[in-house]
VOLUMSE-43552 format. One record per atom (N, C-alpha, C, O, CB): residue number from 1; residue in three letters; atom name; x, y, z. Coordinates in pm, 1 decimal, padded with zeros to 6 digits. Last residue first. Glycine has a CB too. Layout:
ATOM num residuo atomo px py pz
ATOM NUM ala CA X Y Z $
...
***
This chain:
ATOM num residuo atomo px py pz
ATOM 95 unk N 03198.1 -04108.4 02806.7 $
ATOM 95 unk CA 03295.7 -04156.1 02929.6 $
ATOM 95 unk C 03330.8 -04073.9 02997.6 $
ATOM 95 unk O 03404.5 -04099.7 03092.8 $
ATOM 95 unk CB 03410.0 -04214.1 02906.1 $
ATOM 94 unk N 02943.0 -04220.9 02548.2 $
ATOM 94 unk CA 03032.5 -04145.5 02632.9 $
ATOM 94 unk C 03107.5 -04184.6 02751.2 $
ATOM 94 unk O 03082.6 -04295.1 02799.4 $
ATOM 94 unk CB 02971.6 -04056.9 02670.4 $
ATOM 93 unk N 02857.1 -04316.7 02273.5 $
ATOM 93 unk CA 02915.6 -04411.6 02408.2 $
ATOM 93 unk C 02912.8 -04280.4 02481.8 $
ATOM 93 unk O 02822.6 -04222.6 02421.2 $
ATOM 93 unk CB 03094.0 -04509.3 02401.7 $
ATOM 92 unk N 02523.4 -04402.0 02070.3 $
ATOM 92 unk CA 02666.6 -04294.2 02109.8 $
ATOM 92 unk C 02696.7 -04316.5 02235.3 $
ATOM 92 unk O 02608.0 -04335.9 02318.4 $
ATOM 92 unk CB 02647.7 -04123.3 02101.8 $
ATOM 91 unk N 02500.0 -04643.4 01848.8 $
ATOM 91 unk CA 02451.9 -04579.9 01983.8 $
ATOM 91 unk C 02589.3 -04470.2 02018.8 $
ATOM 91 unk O 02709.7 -04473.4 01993.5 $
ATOM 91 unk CB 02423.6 -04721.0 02123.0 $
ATOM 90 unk N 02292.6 -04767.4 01515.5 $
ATOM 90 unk CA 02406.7 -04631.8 01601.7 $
ATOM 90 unk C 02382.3 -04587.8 01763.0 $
ATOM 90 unk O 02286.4 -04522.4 01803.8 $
ATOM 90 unk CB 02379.3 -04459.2 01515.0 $
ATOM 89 unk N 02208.5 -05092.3 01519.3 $
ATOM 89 unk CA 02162.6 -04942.9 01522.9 $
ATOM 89 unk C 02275.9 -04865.3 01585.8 $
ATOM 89 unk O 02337.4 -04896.8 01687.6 $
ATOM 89 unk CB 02022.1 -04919.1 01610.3 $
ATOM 88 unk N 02059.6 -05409.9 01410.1 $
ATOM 88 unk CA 02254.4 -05345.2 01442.6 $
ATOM 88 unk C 02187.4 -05191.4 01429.2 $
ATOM 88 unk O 02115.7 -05170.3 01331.4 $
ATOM 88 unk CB 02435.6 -05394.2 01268.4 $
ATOM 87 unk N 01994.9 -05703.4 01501.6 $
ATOM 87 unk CA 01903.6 -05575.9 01505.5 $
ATOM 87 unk C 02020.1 -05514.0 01537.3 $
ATOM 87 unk O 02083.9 -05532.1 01641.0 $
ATOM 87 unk CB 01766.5 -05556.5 01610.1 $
ATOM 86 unk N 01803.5 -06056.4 01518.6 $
ATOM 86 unk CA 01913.2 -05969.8 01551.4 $
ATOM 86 unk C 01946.6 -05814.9 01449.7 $
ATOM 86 unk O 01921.3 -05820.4 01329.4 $
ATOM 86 unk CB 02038.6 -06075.7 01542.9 $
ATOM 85 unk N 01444.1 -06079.3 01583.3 $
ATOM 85 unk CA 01587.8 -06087.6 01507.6 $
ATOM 85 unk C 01683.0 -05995.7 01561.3 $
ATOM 85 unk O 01663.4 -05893.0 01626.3 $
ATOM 85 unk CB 01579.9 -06054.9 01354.2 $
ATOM 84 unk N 01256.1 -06031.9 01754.8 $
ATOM 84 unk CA 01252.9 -06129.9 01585.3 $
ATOM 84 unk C 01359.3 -06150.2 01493.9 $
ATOM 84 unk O 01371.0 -06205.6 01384.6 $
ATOM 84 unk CB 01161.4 -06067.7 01477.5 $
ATOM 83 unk N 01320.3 -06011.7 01946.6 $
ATOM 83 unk CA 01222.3 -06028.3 01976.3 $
ATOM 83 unk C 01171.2 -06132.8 01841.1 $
ATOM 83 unk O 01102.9 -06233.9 01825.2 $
ATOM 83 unk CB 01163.1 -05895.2 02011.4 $
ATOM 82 unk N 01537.4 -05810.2 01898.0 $
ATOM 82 unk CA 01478.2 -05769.5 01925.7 $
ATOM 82 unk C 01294.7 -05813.3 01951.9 $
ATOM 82 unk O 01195.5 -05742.0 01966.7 $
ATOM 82 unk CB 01530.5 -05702.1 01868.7 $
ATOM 81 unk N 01921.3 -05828.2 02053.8 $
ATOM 81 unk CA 01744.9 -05849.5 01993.9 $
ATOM 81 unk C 01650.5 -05851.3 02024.4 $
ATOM 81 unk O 01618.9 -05879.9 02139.9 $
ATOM 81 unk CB 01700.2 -05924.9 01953.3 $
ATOM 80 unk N 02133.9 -05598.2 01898.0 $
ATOM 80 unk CA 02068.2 -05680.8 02017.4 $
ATOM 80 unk C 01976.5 -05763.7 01911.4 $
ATOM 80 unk O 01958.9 -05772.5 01789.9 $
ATOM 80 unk CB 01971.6 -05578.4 02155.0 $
ATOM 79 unk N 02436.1 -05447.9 01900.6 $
ATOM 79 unk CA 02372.0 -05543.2 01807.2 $
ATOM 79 unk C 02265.0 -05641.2 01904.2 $
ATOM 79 unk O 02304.3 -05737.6 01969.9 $
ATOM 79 unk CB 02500.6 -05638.8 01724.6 $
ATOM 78 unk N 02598.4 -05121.5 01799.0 $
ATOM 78 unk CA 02574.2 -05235.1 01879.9 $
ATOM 78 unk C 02429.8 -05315.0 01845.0 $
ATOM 78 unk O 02335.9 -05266.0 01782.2 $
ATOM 78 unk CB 02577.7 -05183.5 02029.1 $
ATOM 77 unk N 02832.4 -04944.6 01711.7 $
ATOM 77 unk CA 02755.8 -04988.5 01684.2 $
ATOM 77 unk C 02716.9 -05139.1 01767.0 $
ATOM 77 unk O 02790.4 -05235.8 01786.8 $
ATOM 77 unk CB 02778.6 -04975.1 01566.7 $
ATOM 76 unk N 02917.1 -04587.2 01817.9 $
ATOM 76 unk CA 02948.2 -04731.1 01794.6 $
ATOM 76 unk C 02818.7 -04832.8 01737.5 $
ATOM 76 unk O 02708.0 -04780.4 01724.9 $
ATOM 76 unk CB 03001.9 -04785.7 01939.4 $
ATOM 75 unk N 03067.2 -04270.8 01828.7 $
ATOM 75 unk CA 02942.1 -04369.7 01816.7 $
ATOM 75 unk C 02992.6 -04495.0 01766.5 $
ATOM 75 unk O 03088.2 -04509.3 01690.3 $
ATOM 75 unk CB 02823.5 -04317.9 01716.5 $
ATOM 74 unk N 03241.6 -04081.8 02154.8 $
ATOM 74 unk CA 03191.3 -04145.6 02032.0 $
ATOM 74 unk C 03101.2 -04238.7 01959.7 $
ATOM 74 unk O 03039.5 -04306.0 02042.3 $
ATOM 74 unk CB 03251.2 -04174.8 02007.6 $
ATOM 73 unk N 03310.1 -03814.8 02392.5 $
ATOM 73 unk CA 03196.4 -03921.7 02292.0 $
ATOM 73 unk C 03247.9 -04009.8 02168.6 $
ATOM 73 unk O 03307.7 -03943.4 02084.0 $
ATOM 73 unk CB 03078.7 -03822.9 02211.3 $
ATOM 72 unk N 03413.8 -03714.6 02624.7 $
ATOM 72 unk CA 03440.9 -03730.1 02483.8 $
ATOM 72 unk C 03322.6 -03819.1 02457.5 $
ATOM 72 unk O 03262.4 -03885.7 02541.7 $
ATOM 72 unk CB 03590.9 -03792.1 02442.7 $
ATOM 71 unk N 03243.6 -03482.2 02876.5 $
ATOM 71 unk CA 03330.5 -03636.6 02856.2 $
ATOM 71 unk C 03345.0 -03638.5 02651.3 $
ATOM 71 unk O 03283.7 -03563.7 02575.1 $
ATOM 71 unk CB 03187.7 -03825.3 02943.4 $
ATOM 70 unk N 03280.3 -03162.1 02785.5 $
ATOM 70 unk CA 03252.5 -03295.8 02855.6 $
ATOM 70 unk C 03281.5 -03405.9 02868.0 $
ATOM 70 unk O 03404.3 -03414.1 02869.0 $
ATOM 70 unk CB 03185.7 -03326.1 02848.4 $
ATOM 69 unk N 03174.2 -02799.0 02683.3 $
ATOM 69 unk CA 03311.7 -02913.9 02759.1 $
ATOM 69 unk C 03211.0 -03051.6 02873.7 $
ATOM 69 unk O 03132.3 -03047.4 02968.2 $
ATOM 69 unk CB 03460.1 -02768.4 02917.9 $
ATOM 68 unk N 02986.8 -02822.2 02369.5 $
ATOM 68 unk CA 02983.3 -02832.9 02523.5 $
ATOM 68 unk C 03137.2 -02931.7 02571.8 $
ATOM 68 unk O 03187.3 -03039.4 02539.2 $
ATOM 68 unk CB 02812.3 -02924.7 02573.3 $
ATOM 67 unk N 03183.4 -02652.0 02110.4 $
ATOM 67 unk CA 03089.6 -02826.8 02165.5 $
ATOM 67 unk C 03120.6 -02789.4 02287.5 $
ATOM 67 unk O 03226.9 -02741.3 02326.8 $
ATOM 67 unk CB 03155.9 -03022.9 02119.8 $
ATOM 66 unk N 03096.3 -02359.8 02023.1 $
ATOM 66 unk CA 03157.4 -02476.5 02024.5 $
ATOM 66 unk C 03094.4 -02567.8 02107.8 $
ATOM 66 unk O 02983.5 -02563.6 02161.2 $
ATOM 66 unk CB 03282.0 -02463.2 02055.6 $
ATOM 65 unk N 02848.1 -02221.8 01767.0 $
ATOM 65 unk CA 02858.6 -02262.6 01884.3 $
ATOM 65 unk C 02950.3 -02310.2 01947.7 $
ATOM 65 unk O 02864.9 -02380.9 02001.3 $
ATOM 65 unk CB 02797.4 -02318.8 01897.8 $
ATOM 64 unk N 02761.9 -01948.6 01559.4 $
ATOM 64 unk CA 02842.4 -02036.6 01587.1 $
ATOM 64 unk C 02861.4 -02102.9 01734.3 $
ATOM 64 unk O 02893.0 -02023.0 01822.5 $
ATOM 64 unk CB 02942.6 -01984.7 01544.6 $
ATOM 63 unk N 02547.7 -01830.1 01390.6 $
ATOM 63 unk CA 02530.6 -01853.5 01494.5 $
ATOM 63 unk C 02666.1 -01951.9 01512.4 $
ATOM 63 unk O 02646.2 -02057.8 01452.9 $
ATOM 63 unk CB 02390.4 -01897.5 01515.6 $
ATOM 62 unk N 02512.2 -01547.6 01104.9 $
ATOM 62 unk CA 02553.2 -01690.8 01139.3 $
ATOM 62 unk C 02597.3 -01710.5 01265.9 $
ATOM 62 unk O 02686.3 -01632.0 01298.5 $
ATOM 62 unk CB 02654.4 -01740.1 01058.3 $
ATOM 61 unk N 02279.9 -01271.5 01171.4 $
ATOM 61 unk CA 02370.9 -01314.5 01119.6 $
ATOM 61 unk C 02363.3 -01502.0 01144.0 $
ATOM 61 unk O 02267.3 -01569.8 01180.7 $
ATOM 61 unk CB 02489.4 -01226.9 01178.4 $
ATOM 60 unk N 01929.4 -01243.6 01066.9 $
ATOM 60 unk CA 02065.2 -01252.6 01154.3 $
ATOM 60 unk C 02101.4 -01316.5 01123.4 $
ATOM 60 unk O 02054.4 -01413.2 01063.5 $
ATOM 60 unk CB 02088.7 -01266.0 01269.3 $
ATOM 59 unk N 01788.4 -01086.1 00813.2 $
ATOM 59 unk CA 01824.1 -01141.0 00943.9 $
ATOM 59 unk C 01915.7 -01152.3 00984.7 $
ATOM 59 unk O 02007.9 -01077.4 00952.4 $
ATOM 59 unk CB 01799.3 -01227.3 00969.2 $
ATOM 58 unk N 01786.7 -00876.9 00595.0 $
ATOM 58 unk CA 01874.4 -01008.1 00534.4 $
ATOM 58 unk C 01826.5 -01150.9 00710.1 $
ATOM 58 unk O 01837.2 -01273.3 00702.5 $
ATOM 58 unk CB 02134.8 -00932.5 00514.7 $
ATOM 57 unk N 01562.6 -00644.0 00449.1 $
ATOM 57 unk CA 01626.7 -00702.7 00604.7 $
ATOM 57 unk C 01636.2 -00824.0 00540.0 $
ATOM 57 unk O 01555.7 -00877.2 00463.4 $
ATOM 57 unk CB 01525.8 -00703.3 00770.2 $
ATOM 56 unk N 01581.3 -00308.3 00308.3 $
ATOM 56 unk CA 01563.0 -00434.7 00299.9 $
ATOM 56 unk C 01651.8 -00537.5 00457.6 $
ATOM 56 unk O 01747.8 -00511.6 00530.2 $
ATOM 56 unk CB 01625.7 -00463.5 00133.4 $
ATOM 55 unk N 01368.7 -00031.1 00264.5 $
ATOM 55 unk CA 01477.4 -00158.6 00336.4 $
ATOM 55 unk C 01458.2 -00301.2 00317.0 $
ATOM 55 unk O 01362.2 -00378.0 00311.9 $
ATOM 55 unk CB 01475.4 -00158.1 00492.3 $
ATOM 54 unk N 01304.5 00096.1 -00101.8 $
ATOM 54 unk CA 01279.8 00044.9 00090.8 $
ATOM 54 unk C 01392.6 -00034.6 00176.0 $
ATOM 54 unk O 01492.0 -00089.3 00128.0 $
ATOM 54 unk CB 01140.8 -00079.9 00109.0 $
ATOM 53 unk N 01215.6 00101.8 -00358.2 $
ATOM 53 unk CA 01322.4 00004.0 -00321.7 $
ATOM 53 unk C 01314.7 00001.3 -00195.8 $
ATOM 53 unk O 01317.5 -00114.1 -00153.0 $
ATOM 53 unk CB 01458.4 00029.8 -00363.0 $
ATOM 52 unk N 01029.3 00356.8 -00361.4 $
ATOM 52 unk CA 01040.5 00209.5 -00411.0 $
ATOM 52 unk C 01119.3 00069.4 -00368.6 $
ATOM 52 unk O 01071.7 -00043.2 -00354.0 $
ATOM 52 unk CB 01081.1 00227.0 -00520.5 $
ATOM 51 unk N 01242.9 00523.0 -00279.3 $
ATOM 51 unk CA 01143.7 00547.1 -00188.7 $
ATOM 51 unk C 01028.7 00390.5 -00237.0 $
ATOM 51 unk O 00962.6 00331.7 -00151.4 $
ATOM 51 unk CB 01073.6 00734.1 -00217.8 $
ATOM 50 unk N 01438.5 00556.9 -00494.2 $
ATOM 50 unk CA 01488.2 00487.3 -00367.6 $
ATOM 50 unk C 01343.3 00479.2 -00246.3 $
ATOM 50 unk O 01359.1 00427.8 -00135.6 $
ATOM 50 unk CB 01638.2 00594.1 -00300.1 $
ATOM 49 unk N 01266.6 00598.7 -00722.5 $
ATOM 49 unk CA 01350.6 00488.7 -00726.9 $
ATOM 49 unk C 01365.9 00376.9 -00539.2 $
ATOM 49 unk O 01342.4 00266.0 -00491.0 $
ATOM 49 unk CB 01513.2 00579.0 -00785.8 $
ATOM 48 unk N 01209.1 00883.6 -00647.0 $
ATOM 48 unk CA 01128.9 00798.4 -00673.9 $
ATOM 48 unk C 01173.1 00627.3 -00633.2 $
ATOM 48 unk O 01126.3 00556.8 -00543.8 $
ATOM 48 unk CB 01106.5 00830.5 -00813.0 $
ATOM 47 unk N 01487.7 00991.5 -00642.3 $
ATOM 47 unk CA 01398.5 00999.3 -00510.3 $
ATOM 47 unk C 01284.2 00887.5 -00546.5 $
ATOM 47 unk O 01272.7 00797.5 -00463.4 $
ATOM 47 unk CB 01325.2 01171.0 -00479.0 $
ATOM 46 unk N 01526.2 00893.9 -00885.2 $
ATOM 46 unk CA 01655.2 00826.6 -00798.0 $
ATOM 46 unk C 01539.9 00870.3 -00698.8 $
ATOM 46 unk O 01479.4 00770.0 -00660.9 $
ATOM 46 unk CB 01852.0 00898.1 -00789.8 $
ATOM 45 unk N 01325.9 01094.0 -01056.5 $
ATOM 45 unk CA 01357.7 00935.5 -01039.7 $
ATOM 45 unk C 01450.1 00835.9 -00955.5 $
ATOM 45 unk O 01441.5 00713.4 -00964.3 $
ATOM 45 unk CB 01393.8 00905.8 -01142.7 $
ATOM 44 unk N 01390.9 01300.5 -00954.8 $
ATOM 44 unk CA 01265.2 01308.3 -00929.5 $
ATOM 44 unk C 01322.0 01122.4 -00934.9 $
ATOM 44 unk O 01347.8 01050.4 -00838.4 $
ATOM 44 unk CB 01136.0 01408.9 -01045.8 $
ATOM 43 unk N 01687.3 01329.7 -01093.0 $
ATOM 43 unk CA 01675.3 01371.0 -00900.2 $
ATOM 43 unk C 01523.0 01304.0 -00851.9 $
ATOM 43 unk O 01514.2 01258.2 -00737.9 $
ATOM 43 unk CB 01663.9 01598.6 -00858.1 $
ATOM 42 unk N 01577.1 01328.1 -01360.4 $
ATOM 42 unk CA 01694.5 01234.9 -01293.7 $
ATOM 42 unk C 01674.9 01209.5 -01114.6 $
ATOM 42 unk O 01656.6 01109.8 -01044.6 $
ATOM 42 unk CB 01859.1 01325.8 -01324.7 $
ATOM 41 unk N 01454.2 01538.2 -01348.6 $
ATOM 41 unk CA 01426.5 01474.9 -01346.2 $
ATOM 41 unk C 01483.6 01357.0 -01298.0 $
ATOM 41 unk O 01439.0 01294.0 -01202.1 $
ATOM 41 unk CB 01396.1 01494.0 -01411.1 $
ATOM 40 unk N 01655.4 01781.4 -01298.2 $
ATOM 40 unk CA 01523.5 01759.9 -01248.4 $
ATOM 40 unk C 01470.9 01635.2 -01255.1 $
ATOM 40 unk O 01426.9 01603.6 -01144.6 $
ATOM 40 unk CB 01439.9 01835.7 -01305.7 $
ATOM 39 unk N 01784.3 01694.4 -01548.4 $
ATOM 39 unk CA 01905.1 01739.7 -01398.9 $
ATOM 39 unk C 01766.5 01670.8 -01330.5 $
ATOM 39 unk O 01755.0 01550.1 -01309.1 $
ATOM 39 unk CB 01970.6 01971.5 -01338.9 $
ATOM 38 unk N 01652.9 01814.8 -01746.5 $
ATOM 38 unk CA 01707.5 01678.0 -01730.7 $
ATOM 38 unk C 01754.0 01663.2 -01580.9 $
ATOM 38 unk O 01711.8 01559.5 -01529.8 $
ATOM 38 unk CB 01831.6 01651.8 -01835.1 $
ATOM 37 unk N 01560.0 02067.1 -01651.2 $
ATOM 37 unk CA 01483.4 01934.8 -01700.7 $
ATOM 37 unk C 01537.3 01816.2 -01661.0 $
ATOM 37 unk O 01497.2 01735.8 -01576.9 $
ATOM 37 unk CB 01475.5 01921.6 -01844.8 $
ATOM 36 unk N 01832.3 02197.3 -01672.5 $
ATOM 36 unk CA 01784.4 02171.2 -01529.0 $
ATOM 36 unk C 01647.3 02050.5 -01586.1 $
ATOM 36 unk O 01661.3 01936.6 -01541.5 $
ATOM 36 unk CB 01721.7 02352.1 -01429.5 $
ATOM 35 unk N 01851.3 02167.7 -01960.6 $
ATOM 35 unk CA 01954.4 02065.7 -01850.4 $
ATOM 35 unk C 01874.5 02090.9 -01710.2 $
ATOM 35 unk O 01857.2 01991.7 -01639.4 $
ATOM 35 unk CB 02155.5 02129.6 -01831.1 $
ATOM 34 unk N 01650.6 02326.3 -02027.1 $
ATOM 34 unk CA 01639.5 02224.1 -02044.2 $
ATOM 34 unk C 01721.6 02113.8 -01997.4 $
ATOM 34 unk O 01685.5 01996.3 -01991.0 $
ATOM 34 unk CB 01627.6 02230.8 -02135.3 $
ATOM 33 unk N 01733.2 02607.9 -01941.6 $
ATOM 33 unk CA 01612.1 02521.2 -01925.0 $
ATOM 33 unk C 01626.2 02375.0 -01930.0 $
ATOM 33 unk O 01610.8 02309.5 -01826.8 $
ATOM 33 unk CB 01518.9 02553.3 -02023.3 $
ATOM 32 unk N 01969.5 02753.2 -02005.6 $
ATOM 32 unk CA 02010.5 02606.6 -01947.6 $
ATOM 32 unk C 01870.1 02508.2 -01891.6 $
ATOM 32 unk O 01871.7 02399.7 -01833.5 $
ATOM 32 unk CB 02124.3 02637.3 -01801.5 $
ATOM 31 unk N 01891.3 02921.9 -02210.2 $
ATOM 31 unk CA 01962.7 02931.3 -02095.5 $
ATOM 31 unk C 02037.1 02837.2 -02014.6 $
ATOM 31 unk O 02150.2 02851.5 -01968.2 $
ATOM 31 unk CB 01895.6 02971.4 -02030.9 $
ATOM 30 unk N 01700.9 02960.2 -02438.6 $
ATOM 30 unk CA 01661.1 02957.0 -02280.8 $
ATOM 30 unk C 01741.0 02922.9 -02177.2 $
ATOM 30 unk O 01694.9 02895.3 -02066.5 $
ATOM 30 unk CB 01565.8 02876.1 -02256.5 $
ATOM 29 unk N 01772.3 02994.2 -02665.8 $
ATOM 29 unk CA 01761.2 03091.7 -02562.9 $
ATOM 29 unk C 01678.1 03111.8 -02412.1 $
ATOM 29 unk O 01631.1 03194.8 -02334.3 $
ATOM 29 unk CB 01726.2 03176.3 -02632.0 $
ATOM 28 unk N 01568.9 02757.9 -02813.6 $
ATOM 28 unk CA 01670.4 02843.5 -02851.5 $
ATOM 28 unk C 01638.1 02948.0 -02732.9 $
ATOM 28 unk O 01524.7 02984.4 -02701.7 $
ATOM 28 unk CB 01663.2 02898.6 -03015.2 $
ATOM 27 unk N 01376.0 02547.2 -02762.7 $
ATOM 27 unk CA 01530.0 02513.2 -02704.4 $
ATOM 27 unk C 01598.3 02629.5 -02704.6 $
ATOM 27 unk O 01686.9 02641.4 -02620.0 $
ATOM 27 unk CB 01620.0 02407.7 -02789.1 $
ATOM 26 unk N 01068.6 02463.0 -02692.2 $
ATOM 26 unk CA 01150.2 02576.4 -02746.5 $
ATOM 26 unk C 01275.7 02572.8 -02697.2 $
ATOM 26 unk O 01287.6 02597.4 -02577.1 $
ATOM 26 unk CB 01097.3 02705.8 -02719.4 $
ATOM 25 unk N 00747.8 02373.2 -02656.6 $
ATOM 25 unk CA 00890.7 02371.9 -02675.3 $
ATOM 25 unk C 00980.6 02471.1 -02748.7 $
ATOM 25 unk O 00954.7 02540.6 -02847.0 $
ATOM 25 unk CB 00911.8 02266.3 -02729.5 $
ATOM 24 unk N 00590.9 02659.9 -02508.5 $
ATOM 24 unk CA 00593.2 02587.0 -02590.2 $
ATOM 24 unk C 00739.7 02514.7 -02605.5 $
ATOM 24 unk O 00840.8 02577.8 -02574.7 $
ATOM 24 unk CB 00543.3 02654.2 -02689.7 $
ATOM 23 unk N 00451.1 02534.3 -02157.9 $
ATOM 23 unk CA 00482.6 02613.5 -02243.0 $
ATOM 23 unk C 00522.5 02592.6 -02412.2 $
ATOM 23 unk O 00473.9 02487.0 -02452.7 $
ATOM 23 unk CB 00567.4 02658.7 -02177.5 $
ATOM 22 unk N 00222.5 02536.6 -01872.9 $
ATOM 22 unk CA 00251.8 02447.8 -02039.0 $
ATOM 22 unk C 00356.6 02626.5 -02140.9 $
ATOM 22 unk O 00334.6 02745.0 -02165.7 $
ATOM 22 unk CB -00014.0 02384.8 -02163.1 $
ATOM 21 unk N 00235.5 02504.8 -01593.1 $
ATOM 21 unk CA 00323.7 02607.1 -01676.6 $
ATOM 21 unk C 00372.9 02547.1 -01841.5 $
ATOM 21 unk O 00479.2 02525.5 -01899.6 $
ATOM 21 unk CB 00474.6 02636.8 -01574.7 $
ATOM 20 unk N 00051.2 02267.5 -01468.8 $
ATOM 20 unk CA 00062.2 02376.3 -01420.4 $
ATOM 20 unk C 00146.9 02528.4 -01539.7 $
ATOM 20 unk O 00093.8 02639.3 -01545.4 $
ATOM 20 unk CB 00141.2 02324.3 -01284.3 $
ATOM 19 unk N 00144.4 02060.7 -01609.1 $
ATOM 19 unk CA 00021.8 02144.8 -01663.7 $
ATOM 19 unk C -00027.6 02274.6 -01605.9 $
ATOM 19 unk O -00104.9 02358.3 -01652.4 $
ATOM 19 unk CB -00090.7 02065.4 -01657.4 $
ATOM 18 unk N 00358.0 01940.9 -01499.4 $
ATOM 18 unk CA 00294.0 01975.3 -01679.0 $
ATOM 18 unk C 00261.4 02065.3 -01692.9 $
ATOM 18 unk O 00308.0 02155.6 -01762.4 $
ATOM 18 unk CB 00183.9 01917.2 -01746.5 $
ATOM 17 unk N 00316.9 01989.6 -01239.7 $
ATOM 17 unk CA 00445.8 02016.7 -01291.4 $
ATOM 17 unk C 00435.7 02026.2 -01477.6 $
ATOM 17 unk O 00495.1 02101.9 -01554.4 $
ATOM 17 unk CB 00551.0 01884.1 -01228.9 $
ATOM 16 unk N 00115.0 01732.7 -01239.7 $
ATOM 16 unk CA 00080.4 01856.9 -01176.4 $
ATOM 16 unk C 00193.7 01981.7 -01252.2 $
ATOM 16 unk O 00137.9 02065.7 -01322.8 $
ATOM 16 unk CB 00100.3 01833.5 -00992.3 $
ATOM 15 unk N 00263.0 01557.9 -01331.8 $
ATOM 15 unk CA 00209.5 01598.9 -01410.6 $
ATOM 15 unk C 00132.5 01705.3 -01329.3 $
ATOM 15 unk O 00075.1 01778.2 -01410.2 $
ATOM 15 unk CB 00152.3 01503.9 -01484.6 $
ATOM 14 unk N 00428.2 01508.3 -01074.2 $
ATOM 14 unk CA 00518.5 01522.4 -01221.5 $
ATOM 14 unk C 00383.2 01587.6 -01339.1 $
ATOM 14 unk O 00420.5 01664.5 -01427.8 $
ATOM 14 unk CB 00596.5 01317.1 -01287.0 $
ATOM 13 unk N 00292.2 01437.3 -00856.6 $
ATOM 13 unk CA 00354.1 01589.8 -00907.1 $
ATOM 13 unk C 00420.7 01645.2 -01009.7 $
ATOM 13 unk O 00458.5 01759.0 -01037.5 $
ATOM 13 unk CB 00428.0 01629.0 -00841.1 $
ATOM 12 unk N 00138.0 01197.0 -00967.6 $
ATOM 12 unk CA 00075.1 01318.1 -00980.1 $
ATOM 12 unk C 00148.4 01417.6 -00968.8 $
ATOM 12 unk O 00119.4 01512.1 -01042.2 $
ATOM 12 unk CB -00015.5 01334.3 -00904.9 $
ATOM 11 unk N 00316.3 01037.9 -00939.9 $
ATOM 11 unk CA 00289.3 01077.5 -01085.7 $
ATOM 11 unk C 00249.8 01160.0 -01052.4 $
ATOM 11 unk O 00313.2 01256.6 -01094.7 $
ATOM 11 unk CB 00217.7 01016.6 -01182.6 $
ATOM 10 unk N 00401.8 01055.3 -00673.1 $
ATOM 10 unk CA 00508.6 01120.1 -00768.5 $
ATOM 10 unk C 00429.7 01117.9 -00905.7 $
ATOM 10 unk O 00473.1 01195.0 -00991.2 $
ATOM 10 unk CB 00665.0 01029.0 -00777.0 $
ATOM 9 unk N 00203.5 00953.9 -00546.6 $
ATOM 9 unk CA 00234.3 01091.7 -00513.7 $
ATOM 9 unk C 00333.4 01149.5 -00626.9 $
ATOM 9 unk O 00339.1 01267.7 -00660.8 $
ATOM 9 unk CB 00300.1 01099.3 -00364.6 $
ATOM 8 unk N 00205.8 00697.6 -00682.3 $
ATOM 8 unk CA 00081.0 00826.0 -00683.5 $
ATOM 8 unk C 00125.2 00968.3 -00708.8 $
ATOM 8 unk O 00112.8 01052.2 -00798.0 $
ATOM 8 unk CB 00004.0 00840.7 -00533.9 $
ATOM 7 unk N 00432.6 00599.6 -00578.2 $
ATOM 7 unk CA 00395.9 00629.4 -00693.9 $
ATOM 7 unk C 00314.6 00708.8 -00751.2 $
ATOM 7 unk O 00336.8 00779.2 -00849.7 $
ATOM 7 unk CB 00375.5 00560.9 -00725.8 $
ATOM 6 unk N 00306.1 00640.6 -00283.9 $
ATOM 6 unk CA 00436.1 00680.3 -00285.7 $
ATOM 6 unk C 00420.9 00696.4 -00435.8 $
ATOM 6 unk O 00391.7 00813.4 -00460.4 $
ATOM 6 unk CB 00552.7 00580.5 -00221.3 $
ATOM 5 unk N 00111.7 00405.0 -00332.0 $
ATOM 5 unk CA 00079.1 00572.0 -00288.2 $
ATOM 5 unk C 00182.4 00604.0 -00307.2 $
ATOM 5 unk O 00173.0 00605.8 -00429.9 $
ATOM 5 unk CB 00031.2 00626.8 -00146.4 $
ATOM 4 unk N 00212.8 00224.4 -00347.2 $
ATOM 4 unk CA 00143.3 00231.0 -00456.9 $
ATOM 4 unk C 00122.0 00389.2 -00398.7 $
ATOM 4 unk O 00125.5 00479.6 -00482.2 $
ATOM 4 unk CB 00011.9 00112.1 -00487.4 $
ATOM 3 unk N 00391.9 00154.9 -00088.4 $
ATOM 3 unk CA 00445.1 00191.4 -00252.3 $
ATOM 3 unk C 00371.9 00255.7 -00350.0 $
ATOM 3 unk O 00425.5 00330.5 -00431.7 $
ATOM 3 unk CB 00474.3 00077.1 -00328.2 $
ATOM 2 unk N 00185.1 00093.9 00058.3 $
ATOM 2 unk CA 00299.7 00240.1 00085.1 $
ATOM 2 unk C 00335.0 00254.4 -00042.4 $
ATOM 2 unk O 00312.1 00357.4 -00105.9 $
ATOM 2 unk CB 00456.8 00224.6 00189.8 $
ATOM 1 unk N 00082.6 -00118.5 00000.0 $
ATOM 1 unk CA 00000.0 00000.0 00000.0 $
ATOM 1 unk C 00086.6 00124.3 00000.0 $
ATOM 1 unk O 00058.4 00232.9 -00050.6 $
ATOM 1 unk CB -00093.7 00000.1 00119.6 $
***
């Protein structure tokens, strides 16, 4: 909704800015009219541009942890049963 109004606001002052002072084209002897035009406009579109574009949010950063101080660990494999057969699954030892 912000954007689409924000666009609003700028078409309408750009053509408010028409029609308010129609004149005729005319390049000869006017001075530098027509670079402030350009100049003008450029400025109207980068304000336009950047009021479009908004913030942007990436989140937070990368979380690094080290390993809890504790007994060492490692995983092994051990082999029971289970009622219908013998049955091999990852158990982790510690000490």
């Amino acid at each position: 909704m912000r954007k689409a109004l924000t666009v609003a606001i700028a078409v309408a002052s750009v053509a408010a800015a028409a029609v308010a002072n129609p004149a005729p084209a005319d390049a000869r002897g006017r001075g530098g009219a027509i670079a402030a035009g350009v100049i003008g406009g450029l400025a109207l579109g980068a304000i336009a541009g950047s009021a479009l574009a908004g913030p942007r949010y990436y989140g937070p950063g990368p979380y690094y942890a080290a390993e809890p101080y504790g007994p060492p660990c490692h995983w092994r494999r051990e082999r029971f049963w289970d009622g219908w057969g013998w049955v091999s699954r990852r158990v982790r030892v510690c000490y």
